[in-house]
PDB file as gemmi writes it, atoms N, CA and C in Angstrom:
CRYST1    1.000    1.000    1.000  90.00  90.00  90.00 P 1                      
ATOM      1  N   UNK A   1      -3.286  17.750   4.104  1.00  0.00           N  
ATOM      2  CA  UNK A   1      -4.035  16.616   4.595  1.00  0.00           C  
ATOM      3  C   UNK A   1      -3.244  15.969   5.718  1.00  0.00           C  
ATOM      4  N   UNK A   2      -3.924  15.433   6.557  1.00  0.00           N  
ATOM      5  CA  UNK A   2      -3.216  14.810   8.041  1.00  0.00           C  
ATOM      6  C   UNK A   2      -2.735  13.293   7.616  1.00  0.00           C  
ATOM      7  N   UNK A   3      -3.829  12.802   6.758  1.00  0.00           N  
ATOM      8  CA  UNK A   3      -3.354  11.370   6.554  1.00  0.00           C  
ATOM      9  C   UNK A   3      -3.823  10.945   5.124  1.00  0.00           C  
ATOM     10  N   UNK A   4      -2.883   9.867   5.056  1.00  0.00           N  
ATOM     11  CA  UNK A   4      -3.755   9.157   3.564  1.00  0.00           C  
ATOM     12  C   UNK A   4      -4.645   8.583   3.669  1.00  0.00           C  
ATOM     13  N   UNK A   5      -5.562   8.853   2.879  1.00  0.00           N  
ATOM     14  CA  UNK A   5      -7.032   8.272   3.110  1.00  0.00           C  
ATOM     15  C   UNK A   5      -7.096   6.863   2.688  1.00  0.00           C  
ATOM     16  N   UNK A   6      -7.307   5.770   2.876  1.00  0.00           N  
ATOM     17  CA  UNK A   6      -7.674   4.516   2.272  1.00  0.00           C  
ATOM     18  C   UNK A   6      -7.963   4.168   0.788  1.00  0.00           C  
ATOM     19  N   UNK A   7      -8.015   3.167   0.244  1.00  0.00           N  
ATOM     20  CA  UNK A   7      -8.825   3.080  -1.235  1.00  0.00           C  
ATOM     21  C   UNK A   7     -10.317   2.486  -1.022  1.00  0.00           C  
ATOM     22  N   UNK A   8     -10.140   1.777  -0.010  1.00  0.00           N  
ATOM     23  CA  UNK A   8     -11.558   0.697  -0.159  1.00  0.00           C  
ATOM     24  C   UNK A   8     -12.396   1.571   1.233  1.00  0.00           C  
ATOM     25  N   UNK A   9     -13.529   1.843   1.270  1.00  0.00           N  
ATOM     26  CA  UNK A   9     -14.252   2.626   2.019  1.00  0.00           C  
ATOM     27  C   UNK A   9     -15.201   1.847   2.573  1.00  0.00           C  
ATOM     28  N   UNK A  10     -15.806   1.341   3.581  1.00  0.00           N  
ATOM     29  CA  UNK A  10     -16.543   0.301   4.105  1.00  0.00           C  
ATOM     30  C   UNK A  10     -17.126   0.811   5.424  1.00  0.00           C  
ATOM     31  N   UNK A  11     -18.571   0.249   5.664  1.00  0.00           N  
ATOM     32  CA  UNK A  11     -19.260   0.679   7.068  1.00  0.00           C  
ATOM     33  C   UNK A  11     -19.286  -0.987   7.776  1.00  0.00           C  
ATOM     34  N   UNK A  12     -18.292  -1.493   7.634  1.00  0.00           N  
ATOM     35  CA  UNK A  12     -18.567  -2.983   8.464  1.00  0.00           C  
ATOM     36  C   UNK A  12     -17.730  -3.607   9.233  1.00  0.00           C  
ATOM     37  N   UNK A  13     -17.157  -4.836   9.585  1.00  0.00           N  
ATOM     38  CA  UNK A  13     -16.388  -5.355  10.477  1.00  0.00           C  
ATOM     39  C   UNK A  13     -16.095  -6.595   9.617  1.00  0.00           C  
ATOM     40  N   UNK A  14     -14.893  -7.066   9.988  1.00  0.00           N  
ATOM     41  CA  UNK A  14     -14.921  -8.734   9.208  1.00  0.00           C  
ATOM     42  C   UNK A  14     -14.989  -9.432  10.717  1.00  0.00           C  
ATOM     43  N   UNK A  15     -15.264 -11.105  10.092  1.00  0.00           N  
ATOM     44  CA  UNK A  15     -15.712 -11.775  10.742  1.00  0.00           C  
ATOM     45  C   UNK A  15     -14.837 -12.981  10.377  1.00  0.00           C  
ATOM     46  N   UNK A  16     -13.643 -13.361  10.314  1.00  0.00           N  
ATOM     47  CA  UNK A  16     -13.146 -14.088   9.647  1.00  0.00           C  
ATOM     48  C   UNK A  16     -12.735 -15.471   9.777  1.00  0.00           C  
ATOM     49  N   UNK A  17     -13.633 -16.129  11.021  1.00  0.00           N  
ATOM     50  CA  UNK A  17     -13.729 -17.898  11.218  1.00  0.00           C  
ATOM     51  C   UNK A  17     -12.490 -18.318  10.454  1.00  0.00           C  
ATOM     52  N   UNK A  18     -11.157 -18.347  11.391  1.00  0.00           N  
ATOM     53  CA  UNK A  18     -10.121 -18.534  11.538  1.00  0.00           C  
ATOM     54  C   UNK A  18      -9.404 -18.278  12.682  1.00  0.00           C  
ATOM     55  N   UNK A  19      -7.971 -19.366  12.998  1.00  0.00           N  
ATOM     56  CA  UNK A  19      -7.736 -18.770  14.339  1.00  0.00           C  
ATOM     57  C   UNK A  19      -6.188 -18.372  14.095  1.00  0.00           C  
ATOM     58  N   UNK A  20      -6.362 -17.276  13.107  1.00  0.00           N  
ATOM     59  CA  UNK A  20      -4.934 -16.793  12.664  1.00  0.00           C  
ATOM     60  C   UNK A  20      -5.334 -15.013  12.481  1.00  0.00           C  
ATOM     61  N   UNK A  21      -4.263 -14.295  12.302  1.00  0.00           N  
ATOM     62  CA  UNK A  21      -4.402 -13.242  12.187  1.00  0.00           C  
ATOM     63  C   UNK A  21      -5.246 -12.657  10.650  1.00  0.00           C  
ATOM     64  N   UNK A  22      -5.910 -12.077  10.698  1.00  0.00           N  
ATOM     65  CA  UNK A  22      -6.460 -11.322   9.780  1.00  0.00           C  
ATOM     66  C   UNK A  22      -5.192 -11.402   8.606  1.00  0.00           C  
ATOM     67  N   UNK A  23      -4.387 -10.695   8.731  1.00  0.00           N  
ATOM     68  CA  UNK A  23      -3.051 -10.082   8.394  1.00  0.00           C  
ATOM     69  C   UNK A  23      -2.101 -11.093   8.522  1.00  0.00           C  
ATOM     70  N   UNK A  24      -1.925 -11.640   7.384  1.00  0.00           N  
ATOM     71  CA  UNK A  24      -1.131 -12.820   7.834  1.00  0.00           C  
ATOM     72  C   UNK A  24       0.595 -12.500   7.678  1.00  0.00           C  
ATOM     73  N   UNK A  25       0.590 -11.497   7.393  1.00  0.00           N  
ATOM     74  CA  UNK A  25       2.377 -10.453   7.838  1.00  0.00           C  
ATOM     75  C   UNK A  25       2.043 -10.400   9.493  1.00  0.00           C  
ATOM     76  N   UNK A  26       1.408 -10.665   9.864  1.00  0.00           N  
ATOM     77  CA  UNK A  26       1.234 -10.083  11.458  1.00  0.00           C  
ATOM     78  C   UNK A  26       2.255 -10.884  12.471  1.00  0.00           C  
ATOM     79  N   UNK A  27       2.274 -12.074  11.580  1.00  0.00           N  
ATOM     80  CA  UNK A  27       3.267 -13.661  12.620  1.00  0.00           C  
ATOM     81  C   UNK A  27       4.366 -13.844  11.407  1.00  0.00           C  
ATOM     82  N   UNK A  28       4.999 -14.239  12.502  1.00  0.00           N  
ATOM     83  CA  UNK A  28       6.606 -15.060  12.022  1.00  0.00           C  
ATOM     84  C   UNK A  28       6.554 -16.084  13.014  1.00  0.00           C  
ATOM     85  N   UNK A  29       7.256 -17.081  12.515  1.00  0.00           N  
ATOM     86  CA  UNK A  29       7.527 -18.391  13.459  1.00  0.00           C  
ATOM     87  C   UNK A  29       8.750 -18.420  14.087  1.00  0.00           C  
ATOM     88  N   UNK A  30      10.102 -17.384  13.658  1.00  0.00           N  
ATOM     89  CA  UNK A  30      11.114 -17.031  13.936  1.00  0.00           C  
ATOM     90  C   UNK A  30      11.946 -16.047  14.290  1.00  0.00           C  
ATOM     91  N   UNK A  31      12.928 -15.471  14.476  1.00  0.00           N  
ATOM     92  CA  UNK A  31      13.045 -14.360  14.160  1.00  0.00           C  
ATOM     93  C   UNK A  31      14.191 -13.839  12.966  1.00  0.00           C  
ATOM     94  N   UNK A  32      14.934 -15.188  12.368  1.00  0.00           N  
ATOM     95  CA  UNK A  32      15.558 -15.251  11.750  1.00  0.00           C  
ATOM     96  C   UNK A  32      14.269 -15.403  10.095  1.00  0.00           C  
ATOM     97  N   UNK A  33      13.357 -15.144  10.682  1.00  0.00           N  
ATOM     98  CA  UNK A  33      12.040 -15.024   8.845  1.00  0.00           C  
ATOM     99  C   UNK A  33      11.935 -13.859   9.256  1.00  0.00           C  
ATOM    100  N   UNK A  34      12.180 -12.759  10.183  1.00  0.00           N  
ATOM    101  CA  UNK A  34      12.199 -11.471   9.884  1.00  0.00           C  
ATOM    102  C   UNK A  34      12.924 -10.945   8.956  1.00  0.00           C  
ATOM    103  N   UNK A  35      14.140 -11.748   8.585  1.00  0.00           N  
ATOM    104  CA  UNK A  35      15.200 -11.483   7.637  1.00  0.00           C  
ATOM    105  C   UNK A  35      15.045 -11.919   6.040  1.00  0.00           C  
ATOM    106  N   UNK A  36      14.394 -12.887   5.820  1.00  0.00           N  
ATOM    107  CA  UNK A  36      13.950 -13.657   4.624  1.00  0.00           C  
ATOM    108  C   UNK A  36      13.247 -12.691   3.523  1.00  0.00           C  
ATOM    109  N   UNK A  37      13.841 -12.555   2.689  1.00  0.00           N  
ATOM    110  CA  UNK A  37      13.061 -11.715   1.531  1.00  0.00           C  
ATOM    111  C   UNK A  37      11.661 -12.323   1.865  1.00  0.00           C  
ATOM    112  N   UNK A  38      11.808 -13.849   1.381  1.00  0.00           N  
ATOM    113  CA  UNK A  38      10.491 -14.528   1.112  1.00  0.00           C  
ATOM    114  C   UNK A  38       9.598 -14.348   1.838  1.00  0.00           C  
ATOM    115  N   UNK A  39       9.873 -14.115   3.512  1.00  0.00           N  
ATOM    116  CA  UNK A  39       8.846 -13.515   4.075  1.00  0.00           C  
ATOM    117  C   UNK A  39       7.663 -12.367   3.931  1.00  0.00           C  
ATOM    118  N   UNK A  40       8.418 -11.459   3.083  1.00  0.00           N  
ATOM    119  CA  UNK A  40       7.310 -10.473   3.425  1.00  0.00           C  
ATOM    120  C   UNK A  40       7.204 -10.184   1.630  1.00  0.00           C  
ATOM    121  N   UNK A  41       7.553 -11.397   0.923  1.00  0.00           N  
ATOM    122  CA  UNK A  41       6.538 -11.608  -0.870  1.00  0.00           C  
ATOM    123  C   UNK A  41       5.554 -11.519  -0.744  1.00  0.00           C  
ATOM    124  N   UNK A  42       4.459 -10.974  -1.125  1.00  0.00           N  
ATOM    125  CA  UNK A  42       3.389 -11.315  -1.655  1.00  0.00           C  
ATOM    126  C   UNK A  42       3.195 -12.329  -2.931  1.00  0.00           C  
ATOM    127  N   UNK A  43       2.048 -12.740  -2.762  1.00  0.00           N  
ATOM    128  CA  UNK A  43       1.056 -13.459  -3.805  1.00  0.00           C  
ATOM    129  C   UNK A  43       1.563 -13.078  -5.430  1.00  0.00           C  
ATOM    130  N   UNK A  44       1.626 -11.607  -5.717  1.00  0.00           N  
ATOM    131  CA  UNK A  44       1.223 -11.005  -6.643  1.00  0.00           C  
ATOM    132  C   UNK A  44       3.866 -10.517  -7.006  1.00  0.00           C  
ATOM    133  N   UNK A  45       3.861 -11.292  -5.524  1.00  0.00           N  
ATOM    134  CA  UNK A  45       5.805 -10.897  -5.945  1.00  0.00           C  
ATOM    135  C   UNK A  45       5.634  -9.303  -5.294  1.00  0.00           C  
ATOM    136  N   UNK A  46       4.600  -8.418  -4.822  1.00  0.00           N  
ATOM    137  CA  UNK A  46       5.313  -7.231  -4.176  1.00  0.00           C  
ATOM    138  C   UNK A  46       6.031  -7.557  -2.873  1.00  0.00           C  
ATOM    139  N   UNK A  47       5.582  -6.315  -2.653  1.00  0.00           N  
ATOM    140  CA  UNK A  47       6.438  -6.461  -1.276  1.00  0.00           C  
ATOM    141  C   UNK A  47       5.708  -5.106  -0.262  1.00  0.00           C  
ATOM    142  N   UNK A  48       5.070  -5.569   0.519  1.00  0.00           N  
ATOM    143  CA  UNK A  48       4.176  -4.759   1.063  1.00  0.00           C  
ATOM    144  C   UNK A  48       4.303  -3.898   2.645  1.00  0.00           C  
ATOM    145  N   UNK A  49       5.742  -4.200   2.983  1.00  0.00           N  
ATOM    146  CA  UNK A  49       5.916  -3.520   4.423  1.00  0.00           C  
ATOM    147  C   UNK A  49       5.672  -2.166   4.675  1.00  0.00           C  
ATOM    148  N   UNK A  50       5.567  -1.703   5.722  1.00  0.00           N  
ATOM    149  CA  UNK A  50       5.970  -0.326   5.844  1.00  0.00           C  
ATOM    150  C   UNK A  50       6.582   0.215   7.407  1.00  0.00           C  
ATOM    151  N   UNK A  51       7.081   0.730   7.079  1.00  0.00           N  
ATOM    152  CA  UNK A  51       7.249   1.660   8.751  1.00  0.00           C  
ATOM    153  C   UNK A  51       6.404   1.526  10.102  1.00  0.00           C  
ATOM    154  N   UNK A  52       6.419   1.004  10.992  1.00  0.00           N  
ATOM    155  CA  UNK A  52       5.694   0.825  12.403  1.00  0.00           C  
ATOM    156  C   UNK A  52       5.180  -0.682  12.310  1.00  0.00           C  
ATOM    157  N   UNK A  53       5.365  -1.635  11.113  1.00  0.00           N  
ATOM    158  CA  UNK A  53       4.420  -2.611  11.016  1.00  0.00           C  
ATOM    159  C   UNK A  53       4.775  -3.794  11.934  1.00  0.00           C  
ATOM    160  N   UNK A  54       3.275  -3.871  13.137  1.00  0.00           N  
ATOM    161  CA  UNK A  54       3.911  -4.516  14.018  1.00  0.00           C  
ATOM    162  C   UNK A  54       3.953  -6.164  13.531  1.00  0.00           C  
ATOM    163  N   UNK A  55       4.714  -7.221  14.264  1.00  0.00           N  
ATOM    164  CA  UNK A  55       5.103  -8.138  13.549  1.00  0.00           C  
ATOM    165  C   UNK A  55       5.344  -9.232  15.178  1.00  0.00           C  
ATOM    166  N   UNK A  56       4.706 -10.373  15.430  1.00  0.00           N  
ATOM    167  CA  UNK A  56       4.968 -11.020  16.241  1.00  0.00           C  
ATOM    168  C   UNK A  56       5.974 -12.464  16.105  1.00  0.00           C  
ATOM    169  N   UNK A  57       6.554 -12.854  16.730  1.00  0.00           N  
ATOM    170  CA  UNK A  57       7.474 -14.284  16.792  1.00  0.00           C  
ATOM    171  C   UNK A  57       6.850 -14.726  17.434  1.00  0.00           C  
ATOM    172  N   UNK A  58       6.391 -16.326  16.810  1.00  0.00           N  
ATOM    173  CA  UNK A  58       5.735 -16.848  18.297  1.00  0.00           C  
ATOM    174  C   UNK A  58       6.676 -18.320  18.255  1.00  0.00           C  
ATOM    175  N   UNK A  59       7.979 -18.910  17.818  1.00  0.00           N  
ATOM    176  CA  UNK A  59       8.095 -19.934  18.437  1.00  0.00           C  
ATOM    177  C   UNK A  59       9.741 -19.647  18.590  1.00  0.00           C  
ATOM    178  N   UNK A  60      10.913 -18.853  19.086  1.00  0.00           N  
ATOM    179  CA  UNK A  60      11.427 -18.634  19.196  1.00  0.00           C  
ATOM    180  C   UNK A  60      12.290 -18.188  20.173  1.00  0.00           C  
TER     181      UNK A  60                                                      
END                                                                             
Protein backbone atom coordinates (compact mmCIF):
# COMPACT_ATOMS: atom_id res chain seq x y z
CA UNK A 1 0.00 0.00 0.00
CA UNK A 2 1.35 3.64 -0.84
CA UNK A 3 -0.33 5.22 2.11
CA UNK A 4 -2.39 4.88 5.22
CA UNK A 5 -5.73 5.23 4.54
CA UNK A 6 -7.74 7.48 7.02
CA UNK A 7 -10.40 6.22 9.66
CA UNK A 8 -13.19 8.71 9.10
CA UNK A 9 -14.25 8.71 5.28
CA UNK A 10 -16.28 11.83 4.21
CA UNK A 11 -17.56 13.52 0.78
CA UNK A 12 -17.59 17.18 2.33
CA UNK A 13 -15.70 20.30 3.40
CA UNK A 14 -15.87 21.97 6.91
CA UNK A 15 -16.98 25.26 7.33
CA UNK A 16 -15.78 26.27 10.60
CA UNK A 17 -16.93 30.15 11.54
CA UNK A 18 -13.81 30.85 13.36
CA UNK A 19 -10.81 32.89 12.74
CA UNK A 20 -8.29 30.30 13.97
CA UNK A 21 -6.89 27.34 12.43
CA UNK A 22 -8.95 24.30 11.95
CA UNK A 23 -6.02 22.46 13.70
CA UNK A 24 -5.34 24.13 16.57
CA UNK A 25 -1.50 22.37 16.78
CA UNK A 26 -1.16 24.50 13.64
CA UNK A 27 -0.06 27.95 15.92
CA UNK A 28 2.28 28.60 18.67
CA UNK A 29 2.56 32.04 20.11
CA UNK A 30 6.33 31.35 20.64
CA UNK A 31 8.94 29.51 19.80
CA UNK A 32 10.07 28.57 23.08
CA UNK A 33 6.03 26.46 23.26
CA UNK A 34 7.61 24.50 20.54
CA UNK A 35 9.50 23.02 23.42
CA UNK A 36 6.70 22.64 26.13
CA UNK A 37 5.44 19.13 26.62
CA UNK A 38 2.15 20.95 27.38
CA UNK A 39 2.02 22.16 24.06
CA UNK A 40 1.37 19.45 21.99
CA UNK A 41 -1.14 17.44 25.16
CA UNK A 42 -4.11 16.70 24.05
CA UNK A 43 -7.58 16.86 25.67
CA UNK A 44 -7.65 13.14 26.19
CA UNK A 45 -3.31 13.53 27.76
CA UNK A 46 -2.02 11.97 24.20
CA UNK A 47 0.21 13.33 22.34
CA UNK A 48 -0.47 13.61 18.74
CA UNK A 49 2.60 14.93 16.58
CA UNK A 50 4.12 13.49 13.78
CA UNK A 51 6.86 13.94 11.26
CA UNK A 52 6.47 17.00 8.62
CA UNK A 53 3.81 18.63 10.98
CA UNK A 54 3.80 22.05 9.88
CA UNK A 55 3.59 24.45 12.88
CA UNK A 56 3.50 28.39 12.74
CA UNK A 57 4.92 31.20 15.45
CA UNK A 58 3.10 34.11 15.17
CA UNK A 59 4.30 36.51 17.98
CA UNK A 60 7.92 36.05 18.24
Amino acid sequence: MSRNKGIASFSANFEPQVSAPLDAREIVETKADLLLPATWTANDSGVYTYLGMRVSVFND
